[in-house]
C-alpha positions as CSV (number, residue, x, y, z in Angstrom):
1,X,-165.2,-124.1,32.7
2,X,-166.2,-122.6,29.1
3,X,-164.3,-125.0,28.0
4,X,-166.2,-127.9,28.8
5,X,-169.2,-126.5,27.1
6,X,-168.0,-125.9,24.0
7,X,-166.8,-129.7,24.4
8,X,-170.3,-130.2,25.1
9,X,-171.7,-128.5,22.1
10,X,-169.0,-130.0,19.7
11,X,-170.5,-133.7,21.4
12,X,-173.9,-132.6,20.5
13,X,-173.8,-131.3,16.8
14,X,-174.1,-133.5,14.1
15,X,-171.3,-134.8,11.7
16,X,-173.5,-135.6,8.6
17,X,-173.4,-134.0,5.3
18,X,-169.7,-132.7,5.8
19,X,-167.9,-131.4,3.5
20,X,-164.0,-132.4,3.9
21,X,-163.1,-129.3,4.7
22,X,-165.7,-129.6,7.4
23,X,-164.3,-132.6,8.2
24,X,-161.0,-130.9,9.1
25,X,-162.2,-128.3,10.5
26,X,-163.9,-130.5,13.4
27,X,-160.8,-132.3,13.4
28,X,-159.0,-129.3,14.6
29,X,-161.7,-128.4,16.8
30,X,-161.6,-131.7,18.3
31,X,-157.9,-132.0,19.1
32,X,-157.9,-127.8,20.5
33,X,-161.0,-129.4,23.0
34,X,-158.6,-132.3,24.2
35,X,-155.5,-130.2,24.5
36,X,-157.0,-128.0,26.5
37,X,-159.3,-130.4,28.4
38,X,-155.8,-132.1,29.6
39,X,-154.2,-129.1,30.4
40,X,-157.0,-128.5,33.4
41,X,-157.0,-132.2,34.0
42,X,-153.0,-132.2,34.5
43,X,-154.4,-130.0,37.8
44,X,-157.2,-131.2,38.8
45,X,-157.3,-135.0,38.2
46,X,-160.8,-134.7,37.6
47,X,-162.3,-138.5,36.2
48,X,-164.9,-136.3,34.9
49,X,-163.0,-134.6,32.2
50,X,-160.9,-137.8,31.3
51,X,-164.5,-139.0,30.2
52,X,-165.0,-136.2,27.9
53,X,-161.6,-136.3,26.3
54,X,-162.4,-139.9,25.6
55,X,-165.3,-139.4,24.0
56,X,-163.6,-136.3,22.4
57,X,-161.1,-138.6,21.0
58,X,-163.7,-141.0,19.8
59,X,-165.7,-138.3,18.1
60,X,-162.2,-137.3,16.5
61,X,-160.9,-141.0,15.4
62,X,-164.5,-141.1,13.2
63,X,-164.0,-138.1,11.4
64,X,-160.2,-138.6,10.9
65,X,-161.2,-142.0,9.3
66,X,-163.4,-140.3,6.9
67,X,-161.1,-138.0,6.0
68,X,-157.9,-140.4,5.7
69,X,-159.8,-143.4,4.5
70,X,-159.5,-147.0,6.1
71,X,-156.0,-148.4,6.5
72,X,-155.4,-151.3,3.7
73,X,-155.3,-155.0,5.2
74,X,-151.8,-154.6,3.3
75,X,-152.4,-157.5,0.7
C-alpha cells in the first residue's frame, strides 16, 4: 500500500507560499492519489480509504479555489 503513504505525505506537507504552478502541480498530485485510491477501494471496500480520498478531495477543492478563484454570486 505505497500508495497510501504517499497520500499520507501529500496530507502532511504544507500548502503555503505556493507558487501557481505549485498549485497545479498538487492539484495533479491530488487527483493521481484519488484515482488510484478508488481503484483499490473498487476491490476492497475498505471505509478506511474512502476517508482518505475524502480528505484528499478536500485538500484538492482548497487548492483548486486558489487557483480558479471564487465563483461570482453572479450579480
Amino acid at each position: 500500500m505505497d500508495i497510501l503513504q504517499e497520500a499520507l505525505e501529500f496530507e502532511k506537507a504544507k500548502m503555503s507560499n505556493m507558487t501557481t504552478s505549485d498549485r497545479v502541480t498538487a492539484s495533479r498530485e491530488a487527483k493521481r492519489l484519488i484515482l488510484a485510491i478508488n481503484e483499490i477501494y473498487k476491490n476492497t471496500k475498505d471505509e478506511t480509504l474512502m476517508d482518505v480520498m475524502k480528505r484528499l478531495t478536500v485538500k484538492k477543492k482548497r487548492i483548486d479555489v486558489r487557483l480558479k478563484g471564487r465563483p461570482d454570486s453572479g450579480i
